[in-house]
Chimera marker file (.cmm) of the C-alpha trace (Angstrom):
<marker_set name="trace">
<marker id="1" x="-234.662" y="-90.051" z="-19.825" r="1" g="1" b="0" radius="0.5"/>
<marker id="2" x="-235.287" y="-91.375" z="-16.282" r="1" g="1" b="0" radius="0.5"/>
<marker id="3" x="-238.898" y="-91.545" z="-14.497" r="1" g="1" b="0" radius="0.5"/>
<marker id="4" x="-238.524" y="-88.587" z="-11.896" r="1" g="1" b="0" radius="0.5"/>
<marker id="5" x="-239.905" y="-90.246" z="-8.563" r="1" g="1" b="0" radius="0.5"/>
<marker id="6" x="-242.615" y="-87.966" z="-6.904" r="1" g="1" b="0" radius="0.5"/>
<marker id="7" x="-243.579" y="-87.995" z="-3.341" r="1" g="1" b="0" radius="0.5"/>
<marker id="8" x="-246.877" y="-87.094" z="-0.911" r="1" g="1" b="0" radius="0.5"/>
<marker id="9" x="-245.988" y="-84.595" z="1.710" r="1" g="1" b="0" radius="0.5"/>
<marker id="10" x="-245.398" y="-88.020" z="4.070" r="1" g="1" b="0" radius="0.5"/>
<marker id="11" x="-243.026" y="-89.789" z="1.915" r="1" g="1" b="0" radius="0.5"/>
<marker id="12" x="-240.850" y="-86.228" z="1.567" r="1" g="1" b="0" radius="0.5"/>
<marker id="13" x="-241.305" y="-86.121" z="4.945" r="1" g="1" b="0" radius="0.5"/>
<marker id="14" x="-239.964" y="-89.016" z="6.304" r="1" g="1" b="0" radius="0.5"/>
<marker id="15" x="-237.107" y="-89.036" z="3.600" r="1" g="1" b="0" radius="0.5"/>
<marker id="16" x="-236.272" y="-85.926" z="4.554" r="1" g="1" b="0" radius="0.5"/>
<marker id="17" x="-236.667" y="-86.546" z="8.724" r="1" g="1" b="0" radius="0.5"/>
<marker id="18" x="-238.401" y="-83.476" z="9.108" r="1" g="1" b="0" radius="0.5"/>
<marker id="19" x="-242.193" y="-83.422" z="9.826" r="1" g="1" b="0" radius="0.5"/>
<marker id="20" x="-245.232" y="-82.542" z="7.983" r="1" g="1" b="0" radius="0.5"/>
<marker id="21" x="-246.131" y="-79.417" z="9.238" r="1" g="1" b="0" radius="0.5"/>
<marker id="22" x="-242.649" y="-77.990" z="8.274" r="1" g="1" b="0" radius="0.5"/>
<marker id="23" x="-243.161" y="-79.442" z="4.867" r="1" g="1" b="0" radius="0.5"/>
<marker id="24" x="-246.562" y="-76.861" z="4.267" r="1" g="1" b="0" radius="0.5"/>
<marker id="25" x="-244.826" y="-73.920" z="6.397" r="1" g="1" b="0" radius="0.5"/>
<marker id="26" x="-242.008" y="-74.012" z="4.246" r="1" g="1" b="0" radius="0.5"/>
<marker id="27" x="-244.299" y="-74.225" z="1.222" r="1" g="1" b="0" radius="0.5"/>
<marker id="28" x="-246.469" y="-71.093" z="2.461" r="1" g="1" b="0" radius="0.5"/>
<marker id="29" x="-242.443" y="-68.984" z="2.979" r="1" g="1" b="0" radius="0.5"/>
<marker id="30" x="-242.141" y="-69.836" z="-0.923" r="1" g="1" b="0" radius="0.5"/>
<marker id="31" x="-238.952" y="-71.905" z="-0.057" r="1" g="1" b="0" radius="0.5"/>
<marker id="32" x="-240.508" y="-75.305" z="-1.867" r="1" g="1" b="0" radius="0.5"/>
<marker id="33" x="-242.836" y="-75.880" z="-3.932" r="1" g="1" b="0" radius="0.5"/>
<marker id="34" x="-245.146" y="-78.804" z="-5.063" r="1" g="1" b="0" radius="0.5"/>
<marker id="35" x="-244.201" y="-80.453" z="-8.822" r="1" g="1" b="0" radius="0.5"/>
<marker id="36" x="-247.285" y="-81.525" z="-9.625" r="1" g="1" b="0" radius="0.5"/>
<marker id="37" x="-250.692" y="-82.649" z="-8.316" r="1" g="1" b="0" radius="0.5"/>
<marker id="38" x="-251.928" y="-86.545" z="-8.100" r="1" g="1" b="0" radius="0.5"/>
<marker id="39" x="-255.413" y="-87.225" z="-9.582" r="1" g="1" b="0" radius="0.5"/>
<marker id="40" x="-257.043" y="-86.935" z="-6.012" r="1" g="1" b="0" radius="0.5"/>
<marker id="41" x="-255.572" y="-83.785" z="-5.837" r="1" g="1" b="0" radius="0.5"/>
<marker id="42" x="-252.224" y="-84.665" z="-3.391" r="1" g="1" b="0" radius="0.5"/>
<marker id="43" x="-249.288" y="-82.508" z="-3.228" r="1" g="1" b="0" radius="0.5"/>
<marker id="44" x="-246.580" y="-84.088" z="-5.264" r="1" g="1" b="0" radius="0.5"/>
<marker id="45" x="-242.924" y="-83.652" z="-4.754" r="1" g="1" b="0" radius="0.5"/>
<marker id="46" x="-240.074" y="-83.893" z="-6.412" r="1" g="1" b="0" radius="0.5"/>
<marker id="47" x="-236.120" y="-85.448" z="-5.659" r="1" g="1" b="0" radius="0.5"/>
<marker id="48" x="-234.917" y="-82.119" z="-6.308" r="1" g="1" b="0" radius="0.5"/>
<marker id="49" x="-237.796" y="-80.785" z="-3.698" r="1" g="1" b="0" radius="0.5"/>
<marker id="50" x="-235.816" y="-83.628" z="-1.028" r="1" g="1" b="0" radius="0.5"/>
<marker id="51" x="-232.291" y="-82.175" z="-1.842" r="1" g="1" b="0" radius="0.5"/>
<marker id="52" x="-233.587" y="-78.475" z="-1.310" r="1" g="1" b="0" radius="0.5"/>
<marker id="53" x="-235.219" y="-79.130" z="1.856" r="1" g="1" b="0" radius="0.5"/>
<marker id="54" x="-231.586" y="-81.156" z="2.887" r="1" g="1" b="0" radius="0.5"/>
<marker id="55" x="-229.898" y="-77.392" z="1.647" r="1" g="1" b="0" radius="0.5"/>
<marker id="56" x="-232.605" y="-75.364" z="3.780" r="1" g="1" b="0" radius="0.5"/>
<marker id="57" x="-231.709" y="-78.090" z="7.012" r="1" g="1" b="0" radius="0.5"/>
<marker id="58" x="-228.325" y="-77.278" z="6.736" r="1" g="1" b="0" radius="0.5"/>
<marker id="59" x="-228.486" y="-73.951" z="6.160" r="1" g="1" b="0" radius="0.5"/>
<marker id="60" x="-230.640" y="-73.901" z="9.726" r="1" g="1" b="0" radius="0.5"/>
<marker id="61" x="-227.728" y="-76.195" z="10.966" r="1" g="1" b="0" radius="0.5"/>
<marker id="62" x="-225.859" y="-73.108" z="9.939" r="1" g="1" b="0" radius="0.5"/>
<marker id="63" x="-227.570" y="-70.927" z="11.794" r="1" g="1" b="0" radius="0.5"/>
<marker id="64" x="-228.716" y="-68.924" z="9.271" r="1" g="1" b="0" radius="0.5"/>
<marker id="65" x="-232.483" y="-67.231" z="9.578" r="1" g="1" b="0" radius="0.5"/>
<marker id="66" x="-235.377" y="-67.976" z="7.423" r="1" g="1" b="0" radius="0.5"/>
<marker id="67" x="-235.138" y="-64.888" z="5.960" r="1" g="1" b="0" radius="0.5"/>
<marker id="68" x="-231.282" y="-65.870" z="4.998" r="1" g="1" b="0" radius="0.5"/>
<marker id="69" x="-232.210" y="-69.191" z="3.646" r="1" g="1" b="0" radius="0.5"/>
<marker id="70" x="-234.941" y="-67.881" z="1.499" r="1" g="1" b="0" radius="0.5"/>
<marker id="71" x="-232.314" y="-64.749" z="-0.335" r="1" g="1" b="0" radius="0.5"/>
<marker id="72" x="-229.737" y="-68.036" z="-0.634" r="1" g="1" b="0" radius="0.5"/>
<marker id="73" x="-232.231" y="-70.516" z="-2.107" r="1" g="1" b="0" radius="0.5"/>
<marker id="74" x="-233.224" y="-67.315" z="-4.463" r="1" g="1" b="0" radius="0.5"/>
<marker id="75" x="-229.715" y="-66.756" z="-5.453" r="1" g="1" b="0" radius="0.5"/>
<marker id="76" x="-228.934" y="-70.178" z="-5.969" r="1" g="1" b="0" radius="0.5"/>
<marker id="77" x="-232.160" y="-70.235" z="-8.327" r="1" g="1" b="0" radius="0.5"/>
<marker id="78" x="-230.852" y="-67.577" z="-10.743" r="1" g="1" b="0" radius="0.5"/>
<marker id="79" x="-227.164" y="-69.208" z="-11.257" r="1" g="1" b="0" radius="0.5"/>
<marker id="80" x="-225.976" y="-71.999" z="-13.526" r="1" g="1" b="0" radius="0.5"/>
<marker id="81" x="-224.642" y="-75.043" z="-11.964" r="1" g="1" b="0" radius="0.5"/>
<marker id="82" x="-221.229" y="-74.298" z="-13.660" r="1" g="1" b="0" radius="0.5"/>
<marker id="83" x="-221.366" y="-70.800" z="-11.322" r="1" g="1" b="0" radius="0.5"/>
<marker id="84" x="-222.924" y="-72.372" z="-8.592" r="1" g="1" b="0" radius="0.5"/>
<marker id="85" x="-219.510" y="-74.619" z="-8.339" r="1" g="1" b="0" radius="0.5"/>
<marker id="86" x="-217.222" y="-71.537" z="-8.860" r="1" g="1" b="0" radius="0.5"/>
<marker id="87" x="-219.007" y="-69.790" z="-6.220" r="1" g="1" b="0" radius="0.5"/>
<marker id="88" x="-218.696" y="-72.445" z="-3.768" r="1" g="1" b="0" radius="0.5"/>
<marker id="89" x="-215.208" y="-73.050" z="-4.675" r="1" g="1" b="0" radius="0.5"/>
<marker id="90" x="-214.442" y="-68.950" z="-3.738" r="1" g="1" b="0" radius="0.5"/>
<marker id="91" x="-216.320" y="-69.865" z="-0.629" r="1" g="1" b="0" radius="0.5"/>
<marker id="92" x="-214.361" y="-72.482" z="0.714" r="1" g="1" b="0" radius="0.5"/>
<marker id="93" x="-211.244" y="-70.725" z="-0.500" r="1" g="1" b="0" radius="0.5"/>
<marker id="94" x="-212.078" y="-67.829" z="1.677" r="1" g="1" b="0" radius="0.5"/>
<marker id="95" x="-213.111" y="-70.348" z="4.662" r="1" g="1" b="0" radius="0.5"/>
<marker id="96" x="-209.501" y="-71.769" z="4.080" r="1" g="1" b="0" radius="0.5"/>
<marker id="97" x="-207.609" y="-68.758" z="4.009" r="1" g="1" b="0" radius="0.5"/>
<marker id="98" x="-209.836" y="-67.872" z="7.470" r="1" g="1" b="0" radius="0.5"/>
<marker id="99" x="-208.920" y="-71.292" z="8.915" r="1" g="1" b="0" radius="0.5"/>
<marker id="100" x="-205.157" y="-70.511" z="8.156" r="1" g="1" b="0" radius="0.5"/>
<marker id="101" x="-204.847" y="-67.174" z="9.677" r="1" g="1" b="0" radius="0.5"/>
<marker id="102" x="-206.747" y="-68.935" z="12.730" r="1" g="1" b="0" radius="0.5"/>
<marker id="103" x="-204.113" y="-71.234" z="13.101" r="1" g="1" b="0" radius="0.5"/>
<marker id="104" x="-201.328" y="-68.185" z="12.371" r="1" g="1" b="0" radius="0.5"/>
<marker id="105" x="-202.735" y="-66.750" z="15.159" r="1" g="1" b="0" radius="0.5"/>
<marker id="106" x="-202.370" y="-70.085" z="17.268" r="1" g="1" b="0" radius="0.5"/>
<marker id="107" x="-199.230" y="-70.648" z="16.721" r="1" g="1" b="0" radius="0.5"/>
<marker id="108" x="-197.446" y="-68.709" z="19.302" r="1" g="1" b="0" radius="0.5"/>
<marker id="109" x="-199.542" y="-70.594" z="21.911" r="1" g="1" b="0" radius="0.5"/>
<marker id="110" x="-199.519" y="-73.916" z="20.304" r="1" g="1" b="0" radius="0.5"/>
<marker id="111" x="-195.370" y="-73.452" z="20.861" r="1" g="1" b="0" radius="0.5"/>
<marker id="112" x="-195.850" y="-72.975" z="24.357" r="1" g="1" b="0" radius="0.5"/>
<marker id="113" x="-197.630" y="-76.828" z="24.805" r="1" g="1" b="0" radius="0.5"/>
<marker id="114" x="-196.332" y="-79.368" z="25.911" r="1" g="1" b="0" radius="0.5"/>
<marker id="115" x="-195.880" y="-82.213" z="23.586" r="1" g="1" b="0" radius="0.5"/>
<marker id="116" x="-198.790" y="-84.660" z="24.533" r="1" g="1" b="0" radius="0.5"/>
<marker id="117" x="-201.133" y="-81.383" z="24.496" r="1" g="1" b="0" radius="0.5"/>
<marker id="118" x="-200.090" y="-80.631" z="21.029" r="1" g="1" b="0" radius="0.5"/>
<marker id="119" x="-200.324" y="-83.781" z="19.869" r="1" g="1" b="0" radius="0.5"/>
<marker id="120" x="-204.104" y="-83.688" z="21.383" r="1" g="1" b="0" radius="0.5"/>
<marker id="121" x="-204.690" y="-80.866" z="19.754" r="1" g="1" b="0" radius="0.5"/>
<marker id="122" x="-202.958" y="-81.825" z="16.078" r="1" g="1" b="0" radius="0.5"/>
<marker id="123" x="-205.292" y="-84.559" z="16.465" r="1" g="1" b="0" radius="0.5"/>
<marker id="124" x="-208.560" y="-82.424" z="16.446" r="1" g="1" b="0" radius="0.5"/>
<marker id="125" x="-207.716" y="-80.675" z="13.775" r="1" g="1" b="0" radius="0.5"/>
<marker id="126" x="-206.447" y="-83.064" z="11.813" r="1" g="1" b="0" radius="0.5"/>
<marker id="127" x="-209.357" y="-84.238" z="10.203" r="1" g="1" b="0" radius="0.5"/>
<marker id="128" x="-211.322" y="-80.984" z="9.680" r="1" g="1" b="0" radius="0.5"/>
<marker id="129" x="-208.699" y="-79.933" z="7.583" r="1" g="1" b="0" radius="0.5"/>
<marker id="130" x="-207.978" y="-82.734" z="6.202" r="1" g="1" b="0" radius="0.5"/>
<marker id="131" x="-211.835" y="-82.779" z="4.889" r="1" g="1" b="0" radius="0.5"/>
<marker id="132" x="-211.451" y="-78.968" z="4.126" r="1" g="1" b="0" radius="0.5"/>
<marker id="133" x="-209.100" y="-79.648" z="1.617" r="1" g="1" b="0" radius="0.5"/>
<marker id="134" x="-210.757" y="-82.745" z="0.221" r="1" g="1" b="0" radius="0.5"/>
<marker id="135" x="-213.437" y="-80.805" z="-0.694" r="1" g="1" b="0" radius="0.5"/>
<marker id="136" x="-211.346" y="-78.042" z="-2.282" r="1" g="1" b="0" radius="0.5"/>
<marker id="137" x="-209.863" y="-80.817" z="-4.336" r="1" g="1" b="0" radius="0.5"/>
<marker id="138" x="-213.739" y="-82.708" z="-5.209" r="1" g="1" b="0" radius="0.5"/>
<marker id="139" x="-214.888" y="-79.205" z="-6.428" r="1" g="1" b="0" radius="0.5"/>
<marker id="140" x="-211.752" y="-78.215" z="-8.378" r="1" g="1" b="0" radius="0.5"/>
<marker id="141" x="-212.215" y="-81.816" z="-10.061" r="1" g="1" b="0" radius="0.5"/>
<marker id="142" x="-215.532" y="-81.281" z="-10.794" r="1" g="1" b="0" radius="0.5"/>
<marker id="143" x="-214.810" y="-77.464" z="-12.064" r="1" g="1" b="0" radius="0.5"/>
<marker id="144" x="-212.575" y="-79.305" z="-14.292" r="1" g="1" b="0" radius="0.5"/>
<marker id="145" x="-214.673" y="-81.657" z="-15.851" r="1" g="1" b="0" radius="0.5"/>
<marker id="146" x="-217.324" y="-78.916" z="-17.217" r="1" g="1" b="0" radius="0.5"/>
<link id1="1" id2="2" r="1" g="1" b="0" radius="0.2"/>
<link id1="2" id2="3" r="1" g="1" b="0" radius="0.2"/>
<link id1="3" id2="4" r="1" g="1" b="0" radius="0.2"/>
<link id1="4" id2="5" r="1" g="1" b="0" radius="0.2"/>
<link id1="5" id2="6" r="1" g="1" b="0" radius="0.2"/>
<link id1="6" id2="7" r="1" g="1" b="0" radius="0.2"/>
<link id1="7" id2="8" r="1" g="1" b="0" radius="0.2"/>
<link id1="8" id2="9" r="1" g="1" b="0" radius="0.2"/>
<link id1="9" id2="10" r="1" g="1" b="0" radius="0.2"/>
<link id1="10" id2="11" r="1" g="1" b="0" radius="0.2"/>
<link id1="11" id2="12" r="1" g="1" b="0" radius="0.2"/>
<link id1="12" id2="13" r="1" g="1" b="0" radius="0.2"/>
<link id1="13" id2="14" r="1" g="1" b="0" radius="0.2"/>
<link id1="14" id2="15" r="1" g="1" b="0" radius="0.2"/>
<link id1="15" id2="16" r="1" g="1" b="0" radius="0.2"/>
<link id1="16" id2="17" r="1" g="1" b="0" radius="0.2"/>
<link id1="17" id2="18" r="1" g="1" b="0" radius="0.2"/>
<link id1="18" id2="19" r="1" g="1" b="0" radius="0.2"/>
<link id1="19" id2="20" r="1" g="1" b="0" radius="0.2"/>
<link id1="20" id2="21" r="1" g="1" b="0" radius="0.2"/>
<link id1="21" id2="22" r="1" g="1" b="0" radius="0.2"/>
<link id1="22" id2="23" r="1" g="1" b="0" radius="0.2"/>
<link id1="23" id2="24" r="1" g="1" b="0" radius="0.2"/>
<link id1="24" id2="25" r="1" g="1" b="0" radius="0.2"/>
<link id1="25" id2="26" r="1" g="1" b="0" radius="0.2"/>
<link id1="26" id2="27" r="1" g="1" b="0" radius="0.2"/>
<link id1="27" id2="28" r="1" g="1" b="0" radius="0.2"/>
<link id1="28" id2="29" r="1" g="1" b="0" radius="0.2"/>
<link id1="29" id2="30" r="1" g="1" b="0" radius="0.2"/>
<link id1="30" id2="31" r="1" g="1" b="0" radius="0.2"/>
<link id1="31" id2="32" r="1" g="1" b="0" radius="0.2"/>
<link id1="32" id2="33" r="1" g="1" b="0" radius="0.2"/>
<link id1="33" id2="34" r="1" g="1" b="0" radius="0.2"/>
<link id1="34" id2="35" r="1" g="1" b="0" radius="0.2"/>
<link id1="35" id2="36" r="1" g="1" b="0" radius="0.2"/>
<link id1="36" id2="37" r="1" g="1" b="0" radius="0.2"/>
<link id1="37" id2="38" r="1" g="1" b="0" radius="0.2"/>
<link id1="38" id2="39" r="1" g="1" b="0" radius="0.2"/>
<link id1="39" id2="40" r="1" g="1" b="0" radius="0.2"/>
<link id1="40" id2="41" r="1" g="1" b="0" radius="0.2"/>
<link id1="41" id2="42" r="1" g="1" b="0" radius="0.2"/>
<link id1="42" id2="43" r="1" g="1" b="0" radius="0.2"/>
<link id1="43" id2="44" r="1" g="1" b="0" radius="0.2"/>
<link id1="44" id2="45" r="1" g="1" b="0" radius="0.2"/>
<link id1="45" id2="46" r="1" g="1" b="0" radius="0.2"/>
<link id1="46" id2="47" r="1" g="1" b="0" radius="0.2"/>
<link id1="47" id2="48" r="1" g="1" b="0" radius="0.2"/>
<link id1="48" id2="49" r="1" g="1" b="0" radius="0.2"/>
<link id1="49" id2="50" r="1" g="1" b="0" radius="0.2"/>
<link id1="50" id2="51" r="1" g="1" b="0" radius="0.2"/>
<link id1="51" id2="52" r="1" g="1" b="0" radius="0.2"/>
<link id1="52" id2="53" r="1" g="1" b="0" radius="0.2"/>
<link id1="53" id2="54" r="1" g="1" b="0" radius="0.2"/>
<link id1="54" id2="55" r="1" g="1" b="0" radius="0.2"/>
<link id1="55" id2="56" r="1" g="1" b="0" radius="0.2"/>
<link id1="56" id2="57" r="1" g="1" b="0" radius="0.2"/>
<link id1="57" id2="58" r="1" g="1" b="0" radius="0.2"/>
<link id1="58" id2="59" r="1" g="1" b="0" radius="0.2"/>
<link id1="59" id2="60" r="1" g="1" b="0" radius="0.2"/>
<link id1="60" id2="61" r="1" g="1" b="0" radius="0.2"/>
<link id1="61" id2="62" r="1" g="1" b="0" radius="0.2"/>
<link id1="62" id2="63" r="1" g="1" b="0" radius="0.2"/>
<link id1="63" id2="64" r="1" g="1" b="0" radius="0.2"/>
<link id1="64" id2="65" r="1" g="1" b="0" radius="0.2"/>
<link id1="65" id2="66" r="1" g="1" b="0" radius="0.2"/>
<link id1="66" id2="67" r="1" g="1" b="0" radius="0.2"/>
<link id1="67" id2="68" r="1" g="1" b="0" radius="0.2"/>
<link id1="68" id2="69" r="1" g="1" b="0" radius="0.2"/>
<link id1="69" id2="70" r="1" g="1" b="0" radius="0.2"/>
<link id1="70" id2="71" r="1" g="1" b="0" radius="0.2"/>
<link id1="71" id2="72" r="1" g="1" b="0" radius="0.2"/>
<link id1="72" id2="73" r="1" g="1" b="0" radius="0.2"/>
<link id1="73" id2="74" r="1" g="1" b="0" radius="0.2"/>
<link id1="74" id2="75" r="1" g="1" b="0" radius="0.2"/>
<link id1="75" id2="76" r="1" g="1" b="0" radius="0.2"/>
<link id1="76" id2="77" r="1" g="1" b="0" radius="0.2"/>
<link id1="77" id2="78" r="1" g="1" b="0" radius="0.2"/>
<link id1="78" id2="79" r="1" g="1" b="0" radius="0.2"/>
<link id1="79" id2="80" r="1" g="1" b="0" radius="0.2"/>
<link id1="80" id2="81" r="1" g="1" b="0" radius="0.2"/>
<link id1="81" id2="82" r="1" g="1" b="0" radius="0.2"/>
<link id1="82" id2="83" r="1" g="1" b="0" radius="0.2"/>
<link id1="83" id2="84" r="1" g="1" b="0" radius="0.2"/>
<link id1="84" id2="85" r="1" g="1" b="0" radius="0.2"/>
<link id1="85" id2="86" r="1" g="1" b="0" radius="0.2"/>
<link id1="86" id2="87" r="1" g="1" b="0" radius="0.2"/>
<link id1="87" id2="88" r="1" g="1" b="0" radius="0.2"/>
<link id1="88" id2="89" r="1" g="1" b="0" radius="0.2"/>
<link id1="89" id2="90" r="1" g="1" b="0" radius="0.2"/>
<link id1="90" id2="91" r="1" g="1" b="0" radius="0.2"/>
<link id1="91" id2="92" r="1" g="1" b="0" radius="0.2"/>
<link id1="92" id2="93" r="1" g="1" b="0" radius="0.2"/>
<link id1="93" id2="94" r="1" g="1" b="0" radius="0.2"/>
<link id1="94" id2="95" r="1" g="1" b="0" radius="0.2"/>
<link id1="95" id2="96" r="1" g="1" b="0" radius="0.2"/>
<link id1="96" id2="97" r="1" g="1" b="0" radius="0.2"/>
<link id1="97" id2="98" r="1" g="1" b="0" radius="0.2"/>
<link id1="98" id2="99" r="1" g="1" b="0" radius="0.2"/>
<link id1="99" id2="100" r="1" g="1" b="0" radius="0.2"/>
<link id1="100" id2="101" r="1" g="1" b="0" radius="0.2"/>
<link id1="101" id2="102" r="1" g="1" b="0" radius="0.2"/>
<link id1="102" id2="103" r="1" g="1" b="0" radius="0.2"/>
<link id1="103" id2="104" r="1" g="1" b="0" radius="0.2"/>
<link id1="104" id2="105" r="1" g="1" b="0" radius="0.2"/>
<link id1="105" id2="106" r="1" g="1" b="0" radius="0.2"/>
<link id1="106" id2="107" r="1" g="1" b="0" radius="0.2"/>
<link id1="107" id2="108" r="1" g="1" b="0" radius="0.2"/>
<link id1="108" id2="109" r="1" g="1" b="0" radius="0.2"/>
<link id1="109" id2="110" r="1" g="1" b="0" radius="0.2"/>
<link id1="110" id2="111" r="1" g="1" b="0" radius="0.2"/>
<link id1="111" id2="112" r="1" g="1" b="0" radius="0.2"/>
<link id1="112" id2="113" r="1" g="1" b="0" radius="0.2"/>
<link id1="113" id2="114" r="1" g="1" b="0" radius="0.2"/>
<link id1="114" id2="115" r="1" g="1" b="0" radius="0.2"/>
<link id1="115" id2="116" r="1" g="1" b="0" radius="0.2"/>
<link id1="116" id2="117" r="1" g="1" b="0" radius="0.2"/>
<link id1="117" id2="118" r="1" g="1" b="0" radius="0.2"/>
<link id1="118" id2="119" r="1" g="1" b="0" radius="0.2"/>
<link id1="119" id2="120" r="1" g="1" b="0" radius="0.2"/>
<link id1="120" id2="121" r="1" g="1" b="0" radius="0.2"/>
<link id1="121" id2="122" r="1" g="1" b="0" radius="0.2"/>
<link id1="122" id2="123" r="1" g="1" b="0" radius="0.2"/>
<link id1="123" id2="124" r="1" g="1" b="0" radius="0.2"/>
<link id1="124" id2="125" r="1" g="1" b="0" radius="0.2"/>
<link id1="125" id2="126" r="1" g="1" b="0" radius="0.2"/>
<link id1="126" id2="127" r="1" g="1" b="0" radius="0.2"/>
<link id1="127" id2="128" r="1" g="1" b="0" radius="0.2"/>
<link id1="128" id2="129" r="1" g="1" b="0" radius="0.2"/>
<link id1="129" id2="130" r="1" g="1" b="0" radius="0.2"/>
<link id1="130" id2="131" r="1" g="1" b="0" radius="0.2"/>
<link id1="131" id2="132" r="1" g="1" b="0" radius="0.2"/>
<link id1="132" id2="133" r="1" g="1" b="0" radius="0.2"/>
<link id1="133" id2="134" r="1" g="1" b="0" radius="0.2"/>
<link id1="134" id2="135" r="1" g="1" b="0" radius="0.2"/>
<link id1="135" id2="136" r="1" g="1" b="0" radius="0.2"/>
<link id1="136" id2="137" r="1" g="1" b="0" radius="0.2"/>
<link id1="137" id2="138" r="1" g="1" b="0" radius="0.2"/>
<link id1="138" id2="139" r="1" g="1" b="0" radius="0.2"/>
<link id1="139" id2="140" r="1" g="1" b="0" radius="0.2"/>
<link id1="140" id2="141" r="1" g="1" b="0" radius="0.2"/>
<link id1="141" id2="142" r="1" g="1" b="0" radius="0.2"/>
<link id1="142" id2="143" r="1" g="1" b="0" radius="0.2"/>
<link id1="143" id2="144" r="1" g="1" b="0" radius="0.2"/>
<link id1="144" id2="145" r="1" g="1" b="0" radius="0.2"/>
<link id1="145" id2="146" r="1" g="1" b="0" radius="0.2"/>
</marker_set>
């Protein structure tokens, strides 16, 4: 089994490009926690402590409130990774099917464009979905492998 590597509040700081201070406020919310101690009594954190507080960033990214993040994080907590990919899977399924009756709802004006302004706007969308479905395709992979 592989050494987990620990970090002072600093070191997850800085890996995480968020400062200090948010570190021990989200600590007091409950949203992280510590892993351990260091024999002069540091705060010790973990890898998986650096890819929650990435989660809680995007979630804020998201706009979601603190409040918000903290019910998700709890959720997530209580599920199995296996259900944790199904129920991201659902989510971008819905998210697709929202994107598609977007773009159903486009189409009568995307017929009026010119050529050159569809092709402009083709272009922009292009890659979203294109990344959309990628992702569909990563998780289903994944889903498959378990």
């Amino acid at each position: 089994m592989a050494e987990q590597s620990l970090y002072r509040i600093g070191e997850l700081a800085k890996r995480a490009n968020i400062s200090p201070r948010t570190i021990d406020y989200y600590t007091s919310l409950g949203l992280i926690e510590a892993a351990s101690r260091s024999d002069k009594n540091y705060r010790l954190y973990s890898d998986e402590t650096l890819m929650r507080l990435k989660r809680i960033e995007q979630m804020k990214t998201d706009k979601l409130s603190l409040d918000e993040i903290k019910r998700t994080l709890h959720d997530w907590d209580r599920v199995s990774p296996e259900e944790q990919v199904s129920q991201k899977l659902s989510e971008l399924q819905q998210q697709l099917a929202k994107l598609e009756k977007e773009v159903k709802e486009l189409e009568p004006v995307i017929d009026q464009l010119k050529p050159r302004q569809a092709n402009r706007l083709y272009t922009r969308l292009l890659p979203q979905t294109a990344a959309c479905i990628e992702a569909l395709m990563l998780i289903m992979n994944k889903s498959n492998l378990m």
